[in-house]
Backbone as CSV, one residue per row, in Angstrom:
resi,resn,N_x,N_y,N_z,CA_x,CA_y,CA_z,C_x,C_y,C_z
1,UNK,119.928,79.829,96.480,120.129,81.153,95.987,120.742,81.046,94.599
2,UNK,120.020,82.028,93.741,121.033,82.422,92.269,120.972,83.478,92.076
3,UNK,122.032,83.368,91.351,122.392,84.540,91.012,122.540,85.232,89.638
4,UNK,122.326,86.213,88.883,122.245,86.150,87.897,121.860,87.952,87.455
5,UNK,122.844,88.662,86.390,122.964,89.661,86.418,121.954,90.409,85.106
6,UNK,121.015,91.458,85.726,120.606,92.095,84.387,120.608,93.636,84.184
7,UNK,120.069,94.384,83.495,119.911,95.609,83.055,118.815,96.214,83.490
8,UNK,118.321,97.211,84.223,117.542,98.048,83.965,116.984,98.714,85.085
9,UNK,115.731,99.217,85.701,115.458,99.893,86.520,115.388,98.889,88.165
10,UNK,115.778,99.264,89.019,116.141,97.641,89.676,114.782,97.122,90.613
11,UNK,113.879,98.711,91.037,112.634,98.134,91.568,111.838,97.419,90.413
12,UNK,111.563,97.266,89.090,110.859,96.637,88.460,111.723,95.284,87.858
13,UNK,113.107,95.303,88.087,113.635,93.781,87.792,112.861,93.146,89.275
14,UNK,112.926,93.918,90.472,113.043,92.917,91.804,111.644,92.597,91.347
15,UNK,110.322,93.458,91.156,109.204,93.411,91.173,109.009,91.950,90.365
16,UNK,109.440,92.342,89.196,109.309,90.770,88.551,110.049,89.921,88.776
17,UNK,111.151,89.643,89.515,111.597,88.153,90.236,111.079,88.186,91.128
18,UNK,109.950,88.918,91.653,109.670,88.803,93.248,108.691,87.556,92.945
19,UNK,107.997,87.372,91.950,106.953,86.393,91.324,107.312,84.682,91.469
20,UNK,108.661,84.982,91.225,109.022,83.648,91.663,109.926,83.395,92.338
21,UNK,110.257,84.073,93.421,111.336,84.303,94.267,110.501,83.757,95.493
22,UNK,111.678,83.126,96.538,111.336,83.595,97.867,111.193,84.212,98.611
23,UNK,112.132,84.517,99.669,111.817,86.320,100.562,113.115,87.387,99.389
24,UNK,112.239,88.236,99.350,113.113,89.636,98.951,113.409,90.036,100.096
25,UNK,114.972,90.701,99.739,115.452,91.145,101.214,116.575,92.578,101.144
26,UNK,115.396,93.669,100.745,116.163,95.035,100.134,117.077,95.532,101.583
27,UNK,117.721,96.315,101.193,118.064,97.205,102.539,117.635,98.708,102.790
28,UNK,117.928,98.576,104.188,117.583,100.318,104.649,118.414,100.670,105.326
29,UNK,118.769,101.735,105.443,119.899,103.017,106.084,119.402,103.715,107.652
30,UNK,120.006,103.455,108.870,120.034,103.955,109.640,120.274,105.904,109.470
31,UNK,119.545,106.868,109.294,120.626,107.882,109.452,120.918,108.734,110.683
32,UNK,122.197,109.274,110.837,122.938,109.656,111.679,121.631,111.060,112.250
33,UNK,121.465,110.699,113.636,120.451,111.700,114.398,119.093,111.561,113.777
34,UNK,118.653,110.486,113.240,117.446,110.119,113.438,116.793,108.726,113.688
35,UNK,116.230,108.638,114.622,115.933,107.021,115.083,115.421,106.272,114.501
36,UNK,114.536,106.435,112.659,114.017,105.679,112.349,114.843,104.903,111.455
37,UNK,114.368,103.965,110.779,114.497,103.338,109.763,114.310,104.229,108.467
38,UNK,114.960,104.248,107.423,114.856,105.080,106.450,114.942,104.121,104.921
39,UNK,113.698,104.050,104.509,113.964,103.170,103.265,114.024,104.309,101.781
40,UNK,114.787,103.201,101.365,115.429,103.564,99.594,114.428,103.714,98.645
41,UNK,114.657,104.116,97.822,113.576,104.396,96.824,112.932,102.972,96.017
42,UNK,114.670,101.954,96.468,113.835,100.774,95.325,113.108,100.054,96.191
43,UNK,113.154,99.947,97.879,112.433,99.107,98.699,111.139,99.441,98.788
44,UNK,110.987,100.822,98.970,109.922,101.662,98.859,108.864,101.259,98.018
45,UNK,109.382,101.077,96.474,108.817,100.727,95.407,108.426,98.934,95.573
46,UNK,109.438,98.322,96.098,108.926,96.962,95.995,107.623,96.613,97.057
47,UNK,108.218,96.882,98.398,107.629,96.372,99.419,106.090,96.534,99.076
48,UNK,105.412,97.380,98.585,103.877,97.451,98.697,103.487,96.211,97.408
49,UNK,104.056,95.908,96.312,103.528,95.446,95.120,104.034,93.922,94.941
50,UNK,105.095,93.379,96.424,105.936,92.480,95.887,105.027,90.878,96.194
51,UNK,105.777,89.959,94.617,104.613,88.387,95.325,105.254,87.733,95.598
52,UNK,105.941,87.931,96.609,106.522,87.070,97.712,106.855,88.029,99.282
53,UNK,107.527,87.246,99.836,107.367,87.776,101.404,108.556,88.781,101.233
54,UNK,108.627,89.966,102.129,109.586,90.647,101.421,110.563,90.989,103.287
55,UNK,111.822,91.077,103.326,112.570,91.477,105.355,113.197,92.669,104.473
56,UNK,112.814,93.852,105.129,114.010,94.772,105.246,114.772,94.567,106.254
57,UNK,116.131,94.448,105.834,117.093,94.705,106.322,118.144,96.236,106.807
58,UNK,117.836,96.552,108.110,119.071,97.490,108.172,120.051,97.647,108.152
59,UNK,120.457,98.381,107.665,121.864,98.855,107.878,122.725,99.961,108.449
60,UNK,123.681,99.735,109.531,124.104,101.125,109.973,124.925,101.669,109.928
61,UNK,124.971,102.901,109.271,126.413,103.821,108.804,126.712,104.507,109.632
């Protein structure tokens, strides 16, 4: 893993490290009184376009 900090819109930074990345691993939000999985706007954006393997991860608030 590295790490390494940049600027700008964060689904199109992930989009382009996804190129040479291993698994992307965005998160998603449980919400309160509904059973699904609820994804974010930047997972949303990655998961269909990304070149590498991508796990959402939940999370529950």
């Amino acid at each position: 893993m590295h790490r390494h900090t940049v600027e700008g819109h964060a689904h199109r930074l992930l989009f382009d490290a996804s190129a040479d990345a291993g698994p992307l691993v965005p998160g998603a939000r449980y919400r309160v009184g509904h059973p699904c999985l609820r994804l974010g706007r930047v997972a949303h954006a990655v998961l269909p376009r990304s070149g590498c393997p991508v796990a959402v991860v939940p999370q529950r608030v």
